[in-house]
Steps between C-alpha positions, in 0.01 A plus 500: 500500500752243579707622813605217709647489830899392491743460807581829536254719274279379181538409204298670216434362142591799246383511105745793377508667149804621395580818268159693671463870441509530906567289785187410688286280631241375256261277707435123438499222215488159619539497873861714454547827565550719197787743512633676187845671485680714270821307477552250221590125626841494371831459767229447759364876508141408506592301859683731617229780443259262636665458818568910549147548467376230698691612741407878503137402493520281776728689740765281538866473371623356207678245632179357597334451177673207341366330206479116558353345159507620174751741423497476179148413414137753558415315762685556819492385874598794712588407849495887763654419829359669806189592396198283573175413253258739630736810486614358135109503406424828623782661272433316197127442516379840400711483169 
């Protein structure tokens, strides 16, 4: 899994698949972290579903989930401020 320490938190590569039956984490494929959510990607509702539920699964607010590269593609870099790699790991690993 590709978590990488930032300034202030990490910085996690995402896969996501859009229009899912659920939203949930899916596991791996190719070094990214597979999430799937319900939401379609149209007027940026995949992102912003993304960003709810990395939050709520990592314990921290919203406002510190931002996505930093590719917003409008599959493959996204999520930066999470004030959280470090090892706590990151230990709520995304078992997935």
């Amino acid at each position: 899994m590709t978590i990488e320490p930032d300034a202030d938190g990490v910085c996690i590569k995402v896969r996501v698949v859009a229009r899912a039956r659920k939203t949930e984490l899916a596991g791996m494929r190719d070094d990214e972290l597979l999430v799937r959510l319900n939401a379609p990607p149209v007027d940026g509702a995949a992102n912003e579903e993304l960003v709810s539920f990395l939050a709520a699964l990592l314990g921290v607010p919203r406002r510190s989930v931002i996505i930093v590269a590719g917003a409008r593609s599959r493959h996204k870099r999520v930066r999470v401020a004030a959280i470090n790699v090892a706590t990151a790991e230990a709520f995304l690993r078992p997935a």
